[in-house]
MMTF fields as JSON, N, C-alpha, C and O atoms, coordinates in Angstrom:
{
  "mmtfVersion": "1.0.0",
  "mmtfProducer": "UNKNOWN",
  "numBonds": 303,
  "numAtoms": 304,
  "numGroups": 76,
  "numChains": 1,
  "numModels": 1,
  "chainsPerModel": [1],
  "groupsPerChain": [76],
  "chainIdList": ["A"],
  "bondAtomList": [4, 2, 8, 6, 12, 10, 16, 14, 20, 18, 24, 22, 28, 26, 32, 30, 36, 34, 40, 38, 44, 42, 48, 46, 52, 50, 56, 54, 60, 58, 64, 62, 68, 66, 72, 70, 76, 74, 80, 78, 84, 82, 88, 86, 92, 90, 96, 94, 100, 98, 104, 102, 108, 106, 112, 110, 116, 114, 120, 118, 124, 122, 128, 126, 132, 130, 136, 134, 140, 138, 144, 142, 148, 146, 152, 150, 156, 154, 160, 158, 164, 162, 168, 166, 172, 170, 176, 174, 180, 178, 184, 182, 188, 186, 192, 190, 196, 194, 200, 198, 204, 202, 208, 206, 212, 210, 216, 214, 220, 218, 224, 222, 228, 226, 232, 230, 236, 234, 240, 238, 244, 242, 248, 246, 252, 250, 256, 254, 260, 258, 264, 262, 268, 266, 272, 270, 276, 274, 280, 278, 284, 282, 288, 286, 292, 290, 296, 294, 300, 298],
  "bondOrderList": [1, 1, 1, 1, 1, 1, 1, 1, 1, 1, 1, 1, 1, 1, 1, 1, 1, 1, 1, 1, 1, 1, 1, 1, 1, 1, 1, 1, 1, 1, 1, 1, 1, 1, 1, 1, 1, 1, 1, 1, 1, 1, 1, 1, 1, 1, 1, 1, 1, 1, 1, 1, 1, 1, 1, 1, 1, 1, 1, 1, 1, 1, 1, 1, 1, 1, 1, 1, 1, 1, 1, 1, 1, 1, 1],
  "groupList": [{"groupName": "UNK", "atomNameList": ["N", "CA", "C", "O"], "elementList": ["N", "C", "C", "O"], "formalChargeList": [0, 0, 0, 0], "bondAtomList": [1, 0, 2, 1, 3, 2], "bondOrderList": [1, 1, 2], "singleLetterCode": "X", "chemCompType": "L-PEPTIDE LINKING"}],
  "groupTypeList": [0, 0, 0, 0, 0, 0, 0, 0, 0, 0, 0, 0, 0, 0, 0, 0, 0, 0, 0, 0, 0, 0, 0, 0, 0, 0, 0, 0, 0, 0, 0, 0, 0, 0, 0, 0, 0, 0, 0, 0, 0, 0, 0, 0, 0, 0, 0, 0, 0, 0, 0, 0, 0, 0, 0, 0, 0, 0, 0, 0, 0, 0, 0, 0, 0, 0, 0, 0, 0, 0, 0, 0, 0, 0, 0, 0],
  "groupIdList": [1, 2, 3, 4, 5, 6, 7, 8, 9, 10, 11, 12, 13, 14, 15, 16, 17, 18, 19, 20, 21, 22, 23, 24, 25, 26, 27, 28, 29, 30, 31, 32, 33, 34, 35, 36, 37, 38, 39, 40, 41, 42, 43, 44, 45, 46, 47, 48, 49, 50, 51, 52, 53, 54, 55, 56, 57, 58, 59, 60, 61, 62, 63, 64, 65, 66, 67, 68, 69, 70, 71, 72, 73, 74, 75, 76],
  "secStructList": [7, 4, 4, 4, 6, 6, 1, 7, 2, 2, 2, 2, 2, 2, 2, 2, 2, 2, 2, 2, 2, 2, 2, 2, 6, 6, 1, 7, 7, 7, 1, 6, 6, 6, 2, 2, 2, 2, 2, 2, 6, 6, 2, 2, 2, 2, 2, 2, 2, 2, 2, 2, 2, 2, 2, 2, 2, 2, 2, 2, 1, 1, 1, 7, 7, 7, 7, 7, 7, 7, 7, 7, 7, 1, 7, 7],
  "xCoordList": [-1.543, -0.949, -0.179, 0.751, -0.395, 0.14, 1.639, 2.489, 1.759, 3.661, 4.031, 5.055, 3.703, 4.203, 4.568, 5.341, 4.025, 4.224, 5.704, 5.716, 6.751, 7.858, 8.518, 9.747, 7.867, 8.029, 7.407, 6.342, 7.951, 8.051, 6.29, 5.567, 6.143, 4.633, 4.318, 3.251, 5.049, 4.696, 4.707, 4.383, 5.276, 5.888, 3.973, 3.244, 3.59, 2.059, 1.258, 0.702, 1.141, 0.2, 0.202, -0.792, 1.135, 1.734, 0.275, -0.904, 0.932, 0.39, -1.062, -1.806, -1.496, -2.606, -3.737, -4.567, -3.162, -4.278, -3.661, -4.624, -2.517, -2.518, -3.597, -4.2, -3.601, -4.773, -6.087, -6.491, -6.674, -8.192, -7.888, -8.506, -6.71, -7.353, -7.115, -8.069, -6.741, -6.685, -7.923, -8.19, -8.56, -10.081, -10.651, -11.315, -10.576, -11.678, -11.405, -12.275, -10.374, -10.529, -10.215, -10.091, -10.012, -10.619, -11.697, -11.473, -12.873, -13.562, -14.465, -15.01, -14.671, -15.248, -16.574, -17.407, -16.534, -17.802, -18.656, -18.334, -19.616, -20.679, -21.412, -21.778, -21.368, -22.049, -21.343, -20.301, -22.018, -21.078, -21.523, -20.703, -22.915, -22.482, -21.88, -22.013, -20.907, -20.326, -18.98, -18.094, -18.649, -17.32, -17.249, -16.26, -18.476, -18.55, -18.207, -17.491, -18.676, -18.277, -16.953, -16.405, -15.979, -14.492, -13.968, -13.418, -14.084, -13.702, -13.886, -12.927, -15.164, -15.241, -14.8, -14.728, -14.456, -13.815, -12.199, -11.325, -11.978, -10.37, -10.087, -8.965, -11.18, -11.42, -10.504, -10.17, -10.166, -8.989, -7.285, -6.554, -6.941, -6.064, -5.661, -4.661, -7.086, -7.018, -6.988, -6.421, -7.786, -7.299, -5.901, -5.071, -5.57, -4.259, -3.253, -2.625, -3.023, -2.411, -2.886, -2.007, -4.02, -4.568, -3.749, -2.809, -4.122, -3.467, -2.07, -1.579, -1.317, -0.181, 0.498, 1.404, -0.421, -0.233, -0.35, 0.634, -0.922, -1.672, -0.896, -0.827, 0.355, 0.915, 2.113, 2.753, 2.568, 3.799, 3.87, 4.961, 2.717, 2.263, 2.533, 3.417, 1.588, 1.932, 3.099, 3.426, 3.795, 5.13, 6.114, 6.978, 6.268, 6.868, 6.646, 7.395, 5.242, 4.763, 5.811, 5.87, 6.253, 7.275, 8.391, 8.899, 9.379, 10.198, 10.135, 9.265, 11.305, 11.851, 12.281, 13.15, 11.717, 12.142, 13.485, 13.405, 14.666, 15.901, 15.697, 14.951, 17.064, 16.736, 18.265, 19.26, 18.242, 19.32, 20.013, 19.437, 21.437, 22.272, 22.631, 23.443, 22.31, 22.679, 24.766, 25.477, 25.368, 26.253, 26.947, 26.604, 27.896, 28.973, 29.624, 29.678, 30.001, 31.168, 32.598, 32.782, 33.482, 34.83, 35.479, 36.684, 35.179, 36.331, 35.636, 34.859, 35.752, 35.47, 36.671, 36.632],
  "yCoordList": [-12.38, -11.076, -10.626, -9.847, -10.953, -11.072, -11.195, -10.53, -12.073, -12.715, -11.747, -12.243, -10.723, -9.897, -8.388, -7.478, -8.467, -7.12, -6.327, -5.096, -6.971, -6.653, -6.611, -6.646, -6.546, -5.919, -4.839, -4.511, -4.04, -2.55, -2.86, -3.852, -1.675, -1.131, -1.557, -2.151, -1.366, -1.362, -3.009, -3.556, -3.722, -5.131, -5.677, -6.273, -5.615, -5.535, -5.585, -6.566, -3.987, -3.768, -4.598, -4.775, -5.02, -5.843, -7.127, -7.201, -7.806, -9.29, -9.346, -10.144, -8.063, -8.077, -8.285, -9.145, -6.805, -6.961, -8.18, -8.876, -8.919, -10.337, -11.458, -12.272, -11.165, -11.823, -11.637, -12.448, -10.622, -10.108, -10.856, -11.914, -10.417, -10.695, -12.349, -12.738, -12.91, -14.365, -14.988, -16.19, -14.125, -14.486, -14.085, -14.895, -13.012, -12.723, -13.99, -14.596, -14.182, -15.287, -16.536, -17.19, -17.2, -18.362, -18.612, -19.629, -17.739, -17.614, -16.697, -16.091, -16.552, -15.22, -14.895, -15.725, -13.54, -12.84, -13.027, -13.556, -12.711, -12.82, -11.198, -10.565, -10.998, -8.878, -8.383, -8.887, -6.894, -6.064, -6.677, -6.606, -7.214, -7.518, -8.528, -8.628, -9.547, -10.552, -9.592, -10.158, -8.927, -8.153, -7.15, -6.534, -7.129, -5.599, -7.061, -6.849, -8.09, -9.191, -9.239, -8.856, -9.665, -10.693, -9.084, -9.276, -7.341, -6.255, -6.322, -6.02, -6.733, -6.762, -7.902, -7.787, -8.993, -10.06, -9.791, -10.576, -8.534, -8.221, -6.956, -6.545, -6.393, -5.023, -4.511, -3.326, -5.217, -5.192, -4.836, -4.0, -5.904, -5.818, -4.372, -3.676, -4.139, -3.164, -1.916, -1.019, -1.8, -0.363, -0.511, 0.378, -1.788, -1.336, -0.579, 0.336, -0.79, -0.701, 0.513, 1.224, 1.172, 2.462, 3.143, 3.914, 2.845, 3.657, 3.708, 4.761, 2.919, 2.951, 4.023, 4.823, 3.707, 4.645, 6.117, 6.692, 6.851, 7.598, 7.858, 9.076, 7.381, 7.77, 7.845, 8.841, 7.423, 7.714, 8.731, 9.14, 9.143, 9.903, 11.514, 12.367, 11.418, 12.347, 12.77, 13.954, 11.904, 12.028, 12.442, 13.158, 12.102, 12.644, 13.998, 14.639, 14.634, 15.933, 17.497, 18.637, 17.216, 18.443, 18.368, 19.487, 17.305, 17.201, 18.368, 18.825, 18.454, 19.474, 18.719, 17.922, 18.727, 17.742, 18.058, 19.174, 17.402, 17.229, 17.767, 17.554, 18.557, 19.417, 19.085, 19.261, 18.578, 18.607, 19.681, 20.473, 19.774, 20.812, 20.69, 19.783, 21.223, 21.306, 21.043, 21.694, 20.236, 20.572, 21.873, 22.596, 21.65, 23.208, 22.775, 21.575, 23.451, 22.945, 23.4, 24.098, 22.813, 22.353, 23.205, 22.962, 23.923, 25.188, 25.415, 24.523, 26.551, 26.169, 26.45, 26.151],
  "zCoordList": [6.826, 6.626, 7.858, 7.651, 8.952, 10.044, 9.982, 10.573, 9.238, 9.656, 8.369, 7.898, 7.677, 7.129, 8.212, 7.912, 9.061, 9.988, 9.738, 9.754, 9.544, 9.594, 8.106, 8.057, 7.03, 5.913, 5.414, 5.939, 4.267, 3.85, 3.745, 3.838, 3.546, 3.109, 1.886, 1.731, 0.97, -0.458, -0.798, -1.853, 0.675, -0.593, 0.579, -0.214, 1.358, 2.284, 1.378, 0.884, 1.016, -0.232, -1.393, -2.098, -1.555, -2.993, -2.336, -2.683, -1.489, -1.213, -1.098, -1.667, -0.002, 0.128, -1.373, -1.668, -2.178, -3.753, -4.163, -4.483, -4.361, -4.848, -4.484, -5.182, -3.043, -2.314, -3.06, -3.894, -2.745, -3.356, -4.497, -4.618, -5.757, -6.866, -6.895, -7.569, -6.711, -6.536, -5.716, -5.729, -5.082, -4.826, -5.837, -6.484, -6.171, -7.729, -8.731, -9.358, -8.736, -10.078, -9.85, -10.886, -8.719, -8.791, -7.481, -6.825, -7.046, -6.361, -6.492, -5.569, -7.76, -8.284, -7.261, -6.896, -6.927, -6.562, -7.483, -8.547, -7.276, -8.313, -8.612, -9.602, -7.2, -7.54, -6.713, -6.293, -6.229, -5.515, -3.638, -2.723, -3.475, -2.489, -1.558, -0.338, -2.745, -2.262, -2.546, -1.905, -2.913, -2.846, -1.654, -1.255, -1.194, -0.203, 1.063, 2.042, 0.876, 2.21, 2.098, 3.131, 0.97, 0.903, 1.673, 2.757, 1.196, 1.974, 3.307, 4.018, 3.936, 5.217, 5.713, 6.937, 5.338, 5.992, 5.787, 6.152, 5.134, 4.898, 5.593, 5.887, 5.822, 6.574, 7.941, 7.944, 8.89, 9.561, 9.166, 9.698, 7.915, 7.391, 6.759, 6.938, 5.764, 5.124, 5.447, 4.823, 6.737, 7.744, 8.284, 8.093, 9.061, 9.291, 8.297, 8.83, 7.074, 5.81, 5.968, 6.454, 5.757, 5.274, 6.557, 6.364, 7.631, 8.823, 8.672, 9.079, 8.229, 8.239, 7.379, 7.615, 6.054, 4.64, 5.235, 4.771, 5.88, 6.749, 7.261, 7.094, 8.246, 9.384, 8.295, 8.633, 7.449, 7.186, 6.056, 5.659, 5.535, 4.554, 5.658, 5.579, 6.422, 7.955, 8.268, 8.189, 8.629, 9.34, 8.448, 8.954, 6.835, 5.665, 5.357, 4.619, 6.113, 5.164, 6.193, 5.733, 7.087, 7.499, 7.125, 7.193, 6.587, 5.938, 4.487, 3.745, 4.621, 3.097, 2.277, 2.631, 0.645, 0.004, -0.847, -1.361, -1.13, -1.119, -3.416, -4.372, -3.025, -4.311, -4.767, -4.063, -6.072, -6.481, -7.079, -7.825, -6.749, -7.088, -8.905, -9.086, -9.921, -11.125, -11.373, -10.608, -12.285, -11.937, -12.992, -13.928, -12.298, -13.021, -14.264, -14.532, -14.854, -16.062, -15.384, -14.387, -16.199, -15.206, -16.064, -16.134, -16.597, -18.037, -19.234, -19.575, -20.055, -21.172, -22.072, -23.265]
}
């Protein structure tokens, strides 16, 4: 996940749950606490992502969000 650093957020997130679920099914967990392990052995990754989600979620919220102008009619 590493040599992804320098792509968007959303395409991260994309790979990462591709990951998990491609462990679920051909490596299936068996209960919740072999799933609470494959999280903590992904647990790094997954905070970075969360932090990231976090900081740009943040940094978006003083922004004014962009309002479109209706248009006019040209005569009647």
């Amino acid at each position: 996940m590493r040599s992804y650093i320098h792509k968007p957020l959303a395409y991260r997130i994309n790979i990462l749950v591709a990951r998990l679920c491609f462990r679920g099914i051909y490596f299936p967990q068996m209960g919740f606490l072999a799933w609470l392990k494959v999280l903590a052995e992904n647990g790094q990754t997954i905070g970075d992502i969360v932090k990231e989600c976090f900081s740009e979620w943040f940094s978006g919220m003083g922004k004014q969000p962009v309002r479109s102008v209706p248009a006019q009619s040209s005569g009647d």
